[in-house]
C-alpha positions as CSV (number, residue, x, y, z in Angstrom):
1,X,0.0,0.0,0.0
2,X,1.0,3.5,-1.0
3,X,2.6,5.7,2.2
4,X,0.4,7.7,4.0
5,X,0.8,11.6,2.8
6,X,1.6,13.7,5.4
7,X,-0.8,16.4,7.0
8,X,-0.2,20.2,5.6
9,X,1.2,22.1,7.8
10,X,-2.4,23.4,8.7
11,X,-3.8,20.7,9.1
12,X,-1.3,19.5,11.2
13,X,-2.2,22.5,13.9
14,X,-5.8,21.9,13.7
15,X,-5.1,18.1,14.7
16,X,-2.8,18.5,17.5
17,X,-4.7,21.4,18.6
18,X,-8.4,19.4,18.9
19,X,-6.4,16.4,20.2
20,X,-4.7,18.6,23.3
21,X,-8.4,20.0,23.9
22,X,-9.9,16.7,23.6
23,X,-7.6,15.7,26.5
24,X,-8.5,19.1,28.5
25,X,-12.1,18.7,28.3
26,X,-12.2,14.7,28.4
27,X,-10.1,14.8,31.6
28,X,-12.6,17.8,33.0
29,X,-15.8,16.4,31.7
30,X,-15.4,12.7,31.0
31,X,-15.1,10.7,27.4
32,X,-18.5,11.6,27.1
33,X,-18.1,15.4,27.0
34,X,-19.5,17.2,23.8
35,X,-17.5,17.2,21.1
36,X,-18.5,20.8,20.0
37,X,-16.8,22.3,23.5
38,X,-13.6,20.6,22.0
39,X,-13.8,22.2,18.7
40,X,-14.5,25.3,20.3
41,X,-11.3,25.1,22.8
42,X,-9.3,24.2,20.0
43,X,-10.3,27.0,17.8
44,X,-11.8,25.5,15.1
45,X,-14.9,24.7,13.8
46,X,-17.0,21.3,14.5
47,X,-17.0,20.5,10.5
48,X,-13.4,20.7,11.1
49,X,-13.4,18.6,13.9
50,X,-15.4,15.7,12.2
51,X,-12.8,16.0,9.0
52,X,-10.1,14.7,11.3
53,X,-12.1,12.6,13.7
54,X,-15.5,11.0,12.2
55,X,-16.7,9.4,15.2
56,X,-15.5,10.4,18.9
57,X,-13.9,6.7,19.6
58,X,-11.3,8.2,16.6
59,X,-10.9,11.3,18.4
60,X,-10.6,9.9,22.3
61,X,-8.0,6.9,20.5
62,X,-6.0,10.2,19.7
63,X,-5.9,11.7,22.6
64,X,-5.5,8.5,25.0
65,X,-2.4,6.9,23.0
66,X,0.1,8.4,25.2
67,X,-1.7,6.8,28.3
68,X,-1.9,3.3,26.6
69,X,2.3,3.8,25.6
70,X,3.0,4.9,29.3
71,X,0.8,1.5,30.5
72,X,3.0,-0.4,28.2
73,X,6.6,0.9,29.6
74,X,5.1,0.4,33.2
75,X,4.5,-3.5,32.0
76,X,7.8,-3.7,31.0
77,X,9.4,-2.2,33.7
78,X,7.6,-4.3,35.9
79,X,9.0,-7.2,33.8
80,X,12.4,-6.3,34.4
81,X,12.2,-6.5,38.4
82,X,13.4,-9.6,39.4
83,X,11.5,-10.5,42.8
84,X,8.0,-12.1,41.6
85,X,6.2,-10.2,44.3
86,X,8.0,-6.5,43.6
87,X,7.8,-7.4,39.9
88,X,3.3,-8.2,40.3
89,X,3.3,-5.0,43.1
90,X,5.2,-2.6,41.0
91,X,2.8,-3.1,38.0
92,X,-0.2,-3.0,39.9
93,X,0.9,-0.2,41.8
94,X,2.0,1.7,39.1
95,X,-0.9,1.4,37.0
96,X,-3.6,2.2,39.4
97,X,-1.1,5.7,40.4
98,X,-1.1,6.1,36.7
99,X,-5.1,6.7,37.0
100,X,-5.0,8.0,40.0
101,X,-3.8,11.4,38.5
102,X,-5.7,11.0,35.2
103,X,-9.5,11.0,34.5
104,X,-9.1,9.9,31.1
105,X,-7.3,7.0,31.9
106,X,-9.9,5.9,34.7
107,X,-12.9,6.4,32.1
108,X,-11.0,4.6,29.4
109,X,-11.0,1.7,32.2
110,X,-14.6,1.1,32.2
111,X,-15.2,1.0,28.2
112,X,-13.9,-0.8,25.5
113,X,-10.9,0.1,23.3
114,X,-11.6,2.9,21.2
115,X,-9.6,1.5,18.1
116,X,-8.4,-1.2,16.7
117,X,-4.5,0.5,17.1
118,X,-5.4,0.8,21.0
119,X,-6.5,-2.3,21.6
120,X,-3.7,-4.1,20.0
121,X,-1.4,-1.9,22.4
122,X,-3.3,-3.3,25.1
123,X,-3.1,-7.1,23.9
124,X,0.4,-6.3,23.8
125,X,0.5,-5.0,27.1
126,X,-1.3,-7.7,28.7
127,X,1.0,-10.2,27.1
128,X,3.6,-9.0,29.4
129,X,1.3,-8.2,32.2
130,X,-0.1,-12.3,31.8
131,X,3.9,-13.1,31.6
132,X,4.0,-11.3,35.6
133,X,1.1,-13.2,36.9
134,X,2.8,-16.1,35.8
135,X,5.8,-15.7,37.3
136,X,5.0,-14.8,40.6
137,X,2.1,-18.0,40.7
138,X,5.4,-20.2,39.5
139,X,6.9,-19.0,42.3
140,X,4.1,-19.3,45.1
141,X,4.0,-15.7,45.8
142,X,0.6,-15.1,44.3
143,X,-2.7,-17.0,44.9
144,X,-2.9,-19.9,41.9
145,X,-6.3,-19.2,41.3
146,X,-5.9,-15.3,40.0
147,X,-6.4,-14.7,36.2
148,X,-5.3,-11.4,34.0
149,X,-9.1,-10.7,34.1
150,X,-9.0,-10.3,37.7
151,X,-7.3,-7.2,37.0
152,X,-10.4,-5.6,35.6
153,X,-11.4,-5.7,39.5
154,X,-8.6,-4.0,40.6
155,X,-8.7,-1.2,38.3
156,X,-12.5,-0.7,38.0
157,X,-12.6,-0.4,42.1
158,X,-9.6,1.8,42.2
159,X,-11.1,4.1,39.4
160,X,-14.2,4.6,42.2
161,X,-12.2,4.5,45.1
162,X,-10.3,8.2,43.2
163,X,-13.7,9.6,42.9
164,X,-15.3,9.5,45.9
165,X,-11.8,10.5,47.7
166,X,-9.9,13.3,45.6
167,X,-11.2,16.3,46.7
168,X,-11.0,14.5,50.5
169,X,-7.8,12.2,50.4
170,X,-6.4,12.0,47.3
171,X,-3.8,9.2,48.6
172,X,-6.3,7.1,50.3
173,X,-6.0,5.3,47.1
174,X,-3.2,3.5,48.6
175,X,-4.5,2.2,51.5
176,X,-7.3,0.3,49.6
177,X,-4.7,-1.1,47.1
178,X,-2.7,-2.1,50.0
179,X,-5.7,-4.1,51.6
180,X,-6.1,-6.0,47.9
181,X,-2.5,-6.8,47.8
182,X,-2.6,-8.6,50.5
183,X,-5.6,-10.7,49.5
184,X,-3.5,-11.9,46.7
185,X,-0.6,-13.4,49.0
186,X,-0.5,-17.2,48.4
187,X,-0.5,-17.8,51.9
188,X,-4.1,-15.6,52.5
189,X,-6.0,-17.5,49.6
190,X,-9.3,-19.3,50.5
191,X,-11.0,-20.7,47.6
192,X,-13.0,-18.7,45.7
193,X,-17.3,-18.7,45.1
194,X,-17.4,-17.8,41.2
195,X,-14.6,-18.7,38.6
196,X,-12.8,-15.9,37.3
197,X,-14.7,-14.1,34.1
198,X,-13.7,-14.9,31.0
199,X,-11.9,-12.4,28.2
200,X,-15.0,-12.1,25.9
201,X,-17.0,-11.6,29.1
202,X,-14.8,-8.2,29.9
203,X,-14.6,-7.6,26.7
204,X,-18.5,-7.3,26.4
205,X,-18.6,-5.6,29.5
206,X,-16.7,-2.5,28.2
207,X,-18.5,-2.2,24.9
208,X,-19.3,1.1,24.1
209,X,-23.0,2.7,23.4
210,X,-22.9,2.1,19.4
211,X,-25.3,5.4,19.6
212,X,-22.5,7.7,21.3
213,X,-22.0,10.3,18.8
């Protein structure tokens, strides 16, 4: 296939200047904020906006790819730790500090990837994440009966946990993440109810409303 032309100069400003207010007004508003706020922020006009973006899922892939990068160099760092239990703490830690601090990132936890670019990002991500898990049940550091699904738990509890404290604790974060943590020691595992749910469960739990504009 022929090389993508690059953007006129122009056009270049208009895109990186909707995609930094799409992050300023996502991360005020929510992924759901109207799209004719952004175009206004970013100076130009909503015709403009739907030239570069068609549908919002285009325009909140653009302005979310840095999150989903920084998620995969917190995998890998985490990868590179050698103690099992650091190595599955760090990336847990890490990514749940990463949302702590960004709305966007907490949103874009309870709905489904918004492209096919960002979700393979975050197949690739979870490889490594699923290579972790592994490595710290091989050693009999973390419970046997945790999945990479479980994380969804994690992260959709922690994304709540931020709202309700902010504005009151903003670090209180920690202490919840702390209490999980230690449910997932080997030696404090009691069988569980429920098996764990299964990746095309998540995955149609985080659909997104076909209707959203």
């Amino acid at each position: 296939m022929p090389a993508q032309r690059p953007l006129r100069l122009d056009a270049r400003r208009n895109r990186d200047a909707l995609v930094t207010a799409a992050r300023e007004v996502f991360a005020e508003r929510g992924l759901d904020a109207p799209l004719k706020e952004i175009a206004a922020r970013a100076g130009v006009a909503i015709g403009t906006l739907y030239n570069r973006f068609p549908a919002r899922d285009d325009l909140i892939a653009a302005a979310v790819e840095d999150r989903i990068e920084a998620g995969g160099r917190i995998a890998e760092a985490a990868l590179a730790v050698d103690d099992p239990w650091d190595s599955f703490v760090y990336l847990v830690e890490k990514i749940c500090e990463l949302q702590a601090h960004d709305r966007l990132l907490n949103e874009l936890a309870l709905r489904a990837a918004p492209s096919p670019e960002i979700a393979a990002q975050r197949d690739r991500g979870h490889a490594v994440m699923r290579e972790i898990i592994t490595r710290a049940q091989d050693a009999g550091v973390l419970r046997a009966d945790w999945a990479l699904e479980d994380i969804a738990f994690i992260t959709w509890s922690h994304t709540r946990v931020v709202e309700q404290t902010a504005g009151i604790a903003p670090e209180a974060w920690r202490r919840n993440l702390a209490l999980i943590l230690d449910g997932l020691r080997a030696e404090a595992a009691h069988p569980l109810p429920v098996p764990p749910i299964s990746a095309d469960q998540l995955n149609h739990s985080l659909l997104a409303d076909p209707d959203r504009d």
